[in-house]
N, C-alpha and C positions, 0 to 999 in steps of 0.2 A: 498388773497381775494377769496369768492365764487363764484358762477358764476352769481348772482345776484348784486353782486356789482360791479365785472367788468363790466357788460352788462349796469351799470347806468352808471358808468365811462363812456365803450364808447360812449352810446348815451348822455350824457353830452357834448363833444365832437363833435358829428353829429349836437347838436341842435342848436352849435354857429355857421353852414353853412346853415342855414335852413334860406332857401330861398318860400316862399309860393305862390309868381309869378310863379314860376317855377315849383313847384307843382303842379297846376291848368292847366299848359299848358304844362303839359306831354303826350305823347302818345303810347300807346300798345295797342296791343291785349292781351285778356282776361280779367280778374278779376283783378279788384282793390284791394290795399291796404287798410287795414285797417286805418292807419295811414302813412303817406306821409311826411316827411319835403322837399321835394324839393331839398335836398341835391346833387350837379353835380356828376355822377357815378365816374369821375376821385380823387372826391376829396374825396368820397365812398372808392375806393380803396384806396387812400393814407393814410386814417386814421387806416384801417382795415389791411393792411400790417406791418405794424408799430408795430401790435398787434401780432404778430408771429405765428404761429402753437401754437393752443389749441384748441383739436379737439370736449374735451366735451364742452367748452364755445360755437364752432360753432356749436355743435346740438342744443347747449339752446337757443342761438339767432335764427334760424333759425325757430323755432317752435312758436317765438313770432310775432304780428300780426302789425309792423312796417316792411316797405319800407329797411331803411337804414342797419337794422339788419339783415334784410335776404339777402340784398346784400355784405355786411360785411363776414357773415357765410362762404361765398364761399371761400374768400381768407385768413380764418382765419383756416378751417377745414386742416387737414393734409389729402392729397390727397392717399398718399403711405396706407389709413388706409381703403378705401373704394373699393368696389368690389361688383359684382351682387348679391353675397348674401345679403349684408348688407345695401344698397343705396335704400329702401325703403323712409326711412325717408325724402331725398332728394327727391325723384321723387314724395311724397306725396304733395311736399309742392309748386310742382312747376306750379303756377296757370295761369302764363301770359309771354308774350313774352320776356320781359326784364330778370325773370327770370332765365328763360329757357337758353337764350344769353349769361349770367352770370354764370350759370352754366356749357355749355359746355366752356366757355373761361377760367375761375378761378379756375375750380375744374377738371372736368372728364378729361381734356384731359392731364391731370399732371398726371391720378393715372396709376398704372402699367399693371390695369385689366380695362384701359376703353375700347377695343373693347369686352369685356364680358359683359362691363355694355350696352353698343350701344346694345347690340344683345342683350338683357334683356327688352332693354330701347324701342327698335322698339315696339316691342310687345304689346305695352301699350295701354290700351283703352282710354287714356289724350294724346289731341294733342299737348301738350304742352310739354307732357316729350320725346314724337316722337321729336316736333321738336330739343330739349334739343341733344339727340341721337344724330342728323343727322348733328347739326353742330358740338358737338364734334367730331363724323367721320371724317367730314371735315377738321380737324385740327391734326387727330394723324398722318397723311401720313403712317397709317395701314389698308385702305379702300380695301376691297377684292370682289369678283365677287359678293357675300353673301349680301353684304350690298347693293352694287347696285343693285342686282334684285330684294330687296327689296322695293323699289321703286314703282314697280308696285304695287303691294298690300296696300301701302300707300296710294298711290294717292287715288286707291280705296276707301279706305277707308274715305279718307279727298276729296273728287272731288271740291270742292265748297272752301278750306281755304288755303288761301295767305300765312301764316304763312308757314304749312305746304311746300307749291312750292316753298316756297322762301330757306326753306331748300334743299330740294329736289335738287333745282341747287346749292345750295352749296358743297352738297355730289358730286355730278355727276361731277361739273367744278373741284374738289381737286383730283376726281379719273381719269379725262382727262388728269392731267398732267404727268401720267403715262402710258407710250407709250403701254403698254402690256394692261391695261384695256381700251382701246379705243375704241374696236370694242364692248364690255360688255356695254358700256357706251349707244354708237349708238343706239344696237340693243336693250336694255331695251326702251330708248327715245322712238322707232318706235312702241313698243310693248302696249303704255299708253292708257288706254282710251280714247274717246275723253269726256273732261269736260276744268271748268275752268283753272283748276289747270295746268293740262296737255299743254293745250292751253300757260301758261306763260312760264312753262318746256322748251318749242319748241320754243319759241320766245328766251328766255336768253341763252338758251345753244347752239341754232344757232349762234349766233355770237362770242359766245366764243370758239367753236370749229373749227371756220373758222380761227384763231390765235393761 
């Protein structure tokens, strides 16, 4: 088949869990879908796993303007195939927090060049592929000085968005567990601006650095 008849196939598939209660009381940050079935993210993954590595099928899904296909994409994309040169497509597409969430968990933190995509990915002028970044970080347990002082210019950058800080402690509590960045960790936290963001920084990573 092409990649237009797989991609009905699957959404054939997603449209028999299409829940539209559950659609309407969804919640993110960012940009809405185009289209929504309500479909539960676990049952997102079980159909889209199923579906093996096809990496040209997940760039075709990913670019179409459905909820369930672009969540799909992530664990359908062959991860070993993506790298900072080429992960444009991806970080174009990544509009809202679920995304982004689904991205660093299904795809970036599987491929072999995600701390080159992180350090690609910071850079971004979308705080959504920031965030994307910072919780793959979080998850390769390859967090280096680099990433955490990154931080500070983030926040900056984002002073006012929850999204953002709420990465921000992700990166900072994955790079605590690591006795050697602890003091990096600290002295980045002390070094933030004061705004909102900062303000949450200081609150969650106080009590997680007291354990």
């Amino acid at each position: 088949m092409d990649n237009t008849s797989k991609m009905i196939s699957l959404l054939g598939k997603m449209r028999k869990q299409m829940n539209g209660a559950v659609a309407d009381a969804m919640f993110y940050y960012g940009e809405n879908y185009g289209l929504n079935y309500g479909v539960s993210l676990p049952t997102v993954r079980e159909i889209a796993q199923a579906e093996g590595h096809d990496h040209a099928l997940a760039e075709y899904l990913f670019k179409q303007q459905v909820r369930e296909l672009k969540l799909a994409a992530f664990h359908i994309a062959d991860p070993t195939l993506i790298n900072a040169s080429n992960s444009a497509l991806w970080a174009n597409g990544i509009t809202n927090s679920e995304l982004a969430e689904e991205a660093a968990f299904a795809l970036l933190r599987h491929s072999p060049a995600v701390m080159e995509i992180v350090a690609e990915w910071l850079r971004s002028e979308s705080e959504w592929v920031v965030y994307a970044a910072m919780m793959a970080a979080a998850r390769s347990n390859a967090i280096s000085t680099a990433e955490i002082e990154s931080v500070v210019d983030i926040v900056s950058r984002y002073p006012d968005s929850r999204p953002i800080a709420q990465g921000c402690v992700a990166l900072l509590a994955a790079a605590y567990l690591n006795v050697e960045l602890q003091g990096v960790v600290k002295s980045t936290i002390e070094t933030l601006n004061n705004c909102a963001a900062t303000d949450y920084i200081r609150e969650e990573m106080s009590w997680r650095m007291e354990f």
